[in-house]
N, C-alpha and C positions, 0 to 999 in steps of 0.2 A: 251080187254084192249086197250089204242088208243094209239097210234104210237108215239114215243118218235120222241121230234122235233129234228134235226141233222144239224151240219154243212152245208153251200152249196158254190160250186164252182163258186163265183160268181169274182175272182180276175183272169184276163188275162196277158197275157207275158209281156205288160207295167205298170200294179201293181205290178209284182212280183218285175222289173227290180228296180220298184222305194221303194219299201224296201231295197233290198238293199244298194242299192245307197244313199238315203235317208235319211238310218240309220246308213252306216258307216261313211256319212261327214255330223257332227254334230258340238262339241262343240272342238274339237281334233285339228282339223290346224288351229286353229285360237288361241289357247292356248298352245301347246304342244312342238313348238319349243324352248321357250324360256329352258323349262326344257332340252330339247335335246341338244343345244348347250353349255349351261353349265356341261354335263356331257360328253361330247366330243370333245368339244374345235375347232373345226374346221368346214364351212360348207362342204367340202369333206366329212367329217368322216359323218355329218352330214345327207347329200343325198346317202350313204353308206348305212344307217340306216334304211333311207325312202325305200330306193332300197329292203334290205334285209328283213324288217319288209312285203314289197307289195309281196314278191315272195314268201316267208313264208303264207300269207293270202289266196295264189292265189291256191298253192301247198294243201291248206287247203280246197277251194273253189273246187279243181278240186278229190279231194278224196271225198267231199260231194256229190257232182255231184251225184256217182256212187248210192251214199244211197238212196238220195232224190228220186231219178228217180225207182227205185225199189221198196220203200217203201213207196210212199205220202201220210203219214196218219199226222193228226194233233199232235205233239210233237217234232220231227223232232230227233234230238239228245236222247228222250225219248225210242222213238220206235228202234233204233238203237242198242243202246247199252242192251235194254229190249233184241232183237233177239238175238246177240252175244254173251250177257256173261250170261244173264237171269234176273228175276223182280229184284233182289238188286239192280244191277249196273243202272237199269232202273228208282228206286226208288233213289238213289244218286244223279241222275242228276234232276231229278226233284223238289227234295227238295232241291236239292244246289241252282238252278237257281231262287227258287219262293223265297228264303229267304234270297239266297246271291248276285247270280250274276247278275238276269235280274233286281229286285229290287234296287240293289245297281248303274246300267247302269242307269237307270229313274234316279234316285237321284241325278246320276253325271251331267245329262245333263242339269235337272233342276238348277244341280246349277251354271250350264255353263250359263243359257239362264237367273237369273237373274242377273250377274257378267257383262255380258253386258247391260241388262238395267240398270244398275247404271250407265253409262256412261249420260243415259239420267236424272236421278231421283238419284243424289247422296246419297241422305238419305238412300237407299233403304242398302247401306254398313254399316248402323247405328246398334248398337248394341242394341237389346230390352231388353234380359236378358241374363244373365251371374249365371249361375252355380258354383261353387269353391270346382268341384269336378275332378278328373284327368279321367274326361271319355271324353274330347274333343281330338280334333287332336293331335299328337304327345302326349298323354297321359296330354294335360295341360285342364285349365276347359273350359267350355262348354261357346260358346257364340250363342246367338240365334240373327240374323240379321232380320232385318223387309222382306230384300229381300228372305229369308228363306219361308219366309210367301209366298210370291206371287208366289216362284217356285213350291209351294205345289197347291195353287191355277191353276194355270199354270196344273199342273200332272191330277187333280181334272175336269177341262175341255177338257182333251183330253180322259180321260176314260170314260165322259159324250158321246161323238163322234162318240169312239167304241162301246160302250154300245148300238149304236143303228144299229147296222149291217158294212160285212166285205167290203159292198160295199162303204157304205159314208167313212169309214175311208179310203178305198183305194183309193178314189177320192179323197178324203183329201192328201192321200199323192202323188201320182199323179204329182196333182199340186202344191204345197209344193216343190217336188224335183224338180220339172223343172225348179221352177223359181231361187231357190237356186244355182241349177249350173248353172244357167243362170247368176247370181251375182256373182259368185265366177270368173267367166270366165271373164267378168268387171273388177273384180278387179285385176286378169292378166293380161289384157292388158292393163288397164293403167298403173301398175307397170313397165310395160314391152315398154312401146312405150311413153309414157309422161311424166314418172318420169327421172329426171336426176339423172341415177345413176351410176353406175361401174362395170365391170366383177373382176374389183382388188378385189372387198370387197371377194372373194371366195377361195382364196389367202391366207387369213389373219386368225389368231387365236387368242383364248381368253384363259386365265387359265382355266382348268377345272378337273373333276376328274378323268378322264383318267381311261387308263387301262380295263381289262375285268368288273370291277365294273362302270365305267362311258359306257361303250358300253352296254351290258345290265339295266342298268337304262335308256338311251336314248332309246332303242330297249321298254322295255314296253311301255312307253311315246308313241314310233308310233304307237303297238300295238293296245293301246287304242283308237287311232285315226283309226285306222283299224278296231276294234271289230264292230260287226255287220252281217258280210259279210253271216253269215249262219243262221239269224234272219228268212231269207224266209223259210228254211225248216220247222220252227216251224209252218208254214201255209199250209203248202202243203194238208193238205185235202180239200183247200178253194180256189185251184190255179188249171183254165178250161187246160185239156193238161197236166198233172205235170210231164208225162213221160219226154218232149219237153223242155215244158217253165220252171221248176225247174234248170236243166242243164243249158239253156242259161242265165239266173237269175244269177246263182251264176257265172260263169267264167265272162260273159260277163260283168256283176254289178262291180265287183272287180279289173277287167282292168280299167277299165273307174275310179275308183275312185284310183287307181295307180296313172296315167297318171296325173287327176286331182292335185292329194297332191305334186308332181314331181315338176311339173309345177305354182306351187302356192307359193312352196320355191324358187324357181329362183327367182319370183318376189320378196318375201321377202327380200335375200340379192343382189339382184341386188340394192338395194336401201338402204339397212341397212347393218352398219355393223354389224359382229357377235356381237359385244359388246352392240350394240342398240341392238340387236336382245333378248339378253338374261339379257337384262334388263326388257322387254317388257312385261307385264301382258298381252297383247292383241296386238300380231305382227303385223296382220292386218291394228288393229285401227293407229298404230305407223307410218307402212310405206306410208299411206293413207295422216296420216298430216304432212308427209314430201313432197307429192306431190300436194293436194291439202288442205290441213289448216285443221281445227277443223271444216271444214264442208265435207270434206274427211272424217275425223277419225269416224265421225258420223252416215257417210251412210254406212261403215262399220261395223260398231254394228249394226245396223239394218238388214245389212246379216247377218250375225253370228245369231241374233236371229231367222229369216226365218230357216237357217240352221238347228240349234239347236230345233225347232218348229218340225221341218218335222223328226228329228231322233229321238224325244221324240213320236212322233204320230206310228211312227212304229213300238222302241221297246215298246207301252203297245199292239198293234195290233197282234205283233207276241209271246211276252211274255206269254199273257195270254195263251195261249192255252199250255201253256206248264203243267201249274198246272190240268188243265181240263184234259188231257192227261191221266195224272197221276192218277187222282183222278178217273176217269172214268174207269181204271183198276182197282179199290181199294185199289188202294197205298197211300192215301192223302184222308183229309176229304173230305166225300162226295160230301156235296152243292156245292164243286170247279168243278164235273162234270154238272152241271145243263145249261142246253144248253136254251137258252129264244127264247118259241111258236113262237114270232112274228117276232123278230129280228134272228133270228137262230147265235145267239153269245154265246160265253161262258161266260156268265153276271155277273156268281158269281164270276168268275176269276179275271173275269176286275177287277170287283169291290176289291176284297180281295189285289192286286197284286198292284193296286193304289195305295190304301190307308198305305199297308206296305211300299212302295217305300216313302211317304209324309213322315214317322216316322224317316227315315233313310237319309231324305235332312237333317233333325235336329242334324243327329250326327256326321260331319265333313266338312272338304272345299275339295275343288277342287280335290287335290292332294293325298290327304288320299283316298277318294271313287275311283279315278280311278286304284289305286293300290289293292284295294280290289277286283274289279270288277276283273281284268286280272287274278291275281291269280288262283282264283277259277275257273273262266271260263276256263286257258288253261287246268286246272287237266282235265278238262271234254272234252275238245277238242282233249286232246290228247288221251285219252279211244276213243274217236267216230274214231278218223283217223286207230287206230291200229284195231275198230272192222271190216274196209272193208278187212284187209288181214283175221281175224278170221272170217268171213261169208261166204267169198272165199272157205276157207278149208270144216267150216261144215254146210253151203248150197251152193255146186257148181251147185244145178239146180235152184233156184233162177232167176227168168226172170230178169237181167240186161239190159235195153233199151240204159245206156250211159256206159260204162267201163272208170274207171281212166287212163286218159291218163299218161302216164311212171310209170305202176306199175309195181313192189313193191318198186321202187326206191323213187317215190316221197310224197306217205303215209310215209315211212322210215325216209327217210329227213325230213320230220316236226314233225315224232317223237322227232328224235333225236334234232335239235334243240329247240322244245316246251320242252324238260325235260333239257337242260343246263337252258332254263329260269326259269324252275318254282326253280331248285337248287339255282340260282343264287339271283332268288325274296324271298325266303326262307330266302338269309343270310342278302340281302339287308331289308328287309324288314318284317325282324320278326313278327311286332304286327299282320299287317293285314294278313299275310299271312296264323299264327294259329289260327288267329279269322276265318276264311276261314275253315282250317281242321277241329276247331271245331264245327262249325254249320254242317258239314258232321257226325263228332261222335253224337255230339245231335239226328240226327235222326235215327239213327238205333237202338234203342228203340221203335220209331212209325213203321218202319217197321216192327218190325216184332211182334208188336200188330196188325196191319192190316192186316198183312199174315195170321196170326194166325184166324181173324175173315174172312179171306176168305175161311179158310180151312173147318171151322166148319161152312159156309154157303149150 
């Protein structure tokens, strides 16, 4: 029989570094304040937000650590919770991620990256068709935009990219990231050194909705702008070293993109006030043509889309493998483990995991997808954080290369905060957030028809 073709480690500690990184600063700081400062009224409360959303990610980053480095095999959150709690919890997350959450992250981004090309190609905001049925955003009908189209388009050539090995797409991203914070960094300093602006504007407040309902709706909002930071584990059978370069991957990635989002809001209200701020569909483009005109606000969109480009190229890079994972254990239809002779990619994944994310740009804007995404994603984030104490207890000989720095304190702490969120996005945000539970009920039915066909294999 010949030798089934297999993943290869062909991604080093600056591919990993740039997934990360990469894929957490996407379409998020350049959109997401505006929703921030209208549900917290102040930028204090504001950089509170940013502070507590980056320590939460970090505290997330460094309990990953411990798995990754233990167990680099391709699924990342798959194979984890598979060990800890056994194949359901293993099959949960897999099914949640290929239909809800990593699908729904591509969707969002895409609709990030053509929300700034309208800047250039206004039409692209033009409505094509219109549905007058209550399955669009906020339950009203359905509008399909031409830019809809091109984001899909957009999805459709980056999984052409991956499709052809883990190397071009990681040189794709690569360079991609470098140059994006190399932009982003531009556009701090000129905020910061050529804009005439103000340290009053930090001072100042705007009405907003306050309270533990305006802090947690601001807190997802950063959240999402954070989401990512543990994309590279889903790679880890494809990354030279994982013992090493996993560990320095996720802490090191996620400082740096702290530091980055910190440091991006300074310039923001250094120049704007709150009240421009959260007026602003596109912060960036806003404070840009306060300091240099409509050809400022310009070359800002064009980062943003670089951005958004290189965080769309890494979560289909790191997604896919999550369905392959899965399916490769016989949890999930087959074809999604079929690994391609030439290109040694998970081909049918790519393809399957694309093509559902393109169905899913069609069913909302901005703000609706990235509340669906967090959702579902912390359920599953918060199961992987609690399984480094449950793997502790029932495998203590388990070869650990990196040990969670401030354990059990700080797996603990992003419990307990990740579950006041997901309560809190629950009350705020009913629809998506049982659209979310139930694509989890939907599938346990397929589970455990597949369980069942592996039993009597």
């Amino acid at each position: 029989m010949p030798e089934q073709p297999t993943l290869k480690r062909d991604l080093g500690v600056w591919g990993a570094i740039a997934i990360v990184v990469g894929t957490v600063i996407g379409s998020g700081i350049f959109l997401v304040p505006k929703t921030m400062i209208n549900n917290v009224g102040s930028p204090a409360m504001l950089f509170f937000v940013w502070v507590f959303g980056g320590l939460l990610s970090l505290f997330g980053a460094l309990t990953y650590a411990e798995l990754a480095a233990a167990m680099p095999e391709a699924g990342g959150e798959y194979v984890y919770l598979r060990e800890a709690y056994g194949p359901l919890f293993g099959f949960i997350y897999g099914w949640t991620q290929t239909w809800v959450a990593k699908a729904a992250s591509i969707a969002t981004l895409a609709t990030g990256f053509f929300t700034y090309f309208a800047n250039f190609v206004p039409v692209l905001e033009t409505v094509l068709w219109r549905i007058d049925l209550p399955i669009g955003p906020h339950g009203g009908p359905l509008e399909i935009r031409y830019g809809q189209l091109l984001a899909i388009a957009t999805v459709i050539l980056l999984a052409i990219v991956n499709y052809f090995g883990v190397k071009i797409g990681g040189g794709v991203q690569v360079a991609v990231t470098v140059l994006k914070v190399a932009l982003i960094a531009a556009i701090i300093c000129v905020g910061m050194f050529l804009g005439k602006g103000t340290f009053s504007h930090y001072s100042e407040t705007i009405p907003s909705v306050g309270g533990a309902s305006g802090f947690f709706a601001a807190l997802v909002a950063a959240l999402w702008a954070y989401d990512g930071w543990n994309n590279v584990v889903m790679v880890a059978s494809e990354i030279k070293r994982p013992q090493r370069n996993l560990p320095l991957a996720l802490i090191g990635g996620t400082l740096l993109v702290v530091i980055i989002y910190i440091l991006t809001n300074v310039a923001y209200f250094y120049i704007l006030h709150p009240a421009e701020v959260g007026q602003a569909d596109r912060v960036a483009s806003e404070m840009m043509r306060h300091i240099l005109g409509t050809g400022g606000a310009a070359w800002v969109s064009l980062a943003a889309m670089i951005s958004i480009f290189a965080a769309l190229n890494g979560s289909i890079l790191s997604g896919a493998r999550v369905p392959y994972a899965t399916a490769r254990d016989g949890l999930l239809f087959k074809g999604l483990a079929t690994v391609h002779p030439t290109h040694h990619t998970p081909s049918v994944a790519i393809i399957v995991l694309s093509l559902w994310s393109c169905l899913i740009v069609l069913t909302g804007r901005y703000d609706d997808l990235f509340n669906l995404v967090i959702f579902s994603s912390w359920i599953l984030y918060t199961m992987t954080a609690v399984s480094v104490i449950v793997l502790r207890k029932k495998r203590p000989d388990m070869d650990r290369p990196y040990r969670t720095l401030g354990y059990p304190y700080v797996p603990i702490a992003f419990v307990l905060v990740a579950l006041a969120l997901l309560a809190q996005t629950l009350i705020d945000r009913p629809r998506e957030s049982l659209f979310g539970l139930g694509i989890i009920i939907v599938g346990l039915p397929f589970y455990f028809y597949w369980k069942r066909r592996l039993l009597v294999q």
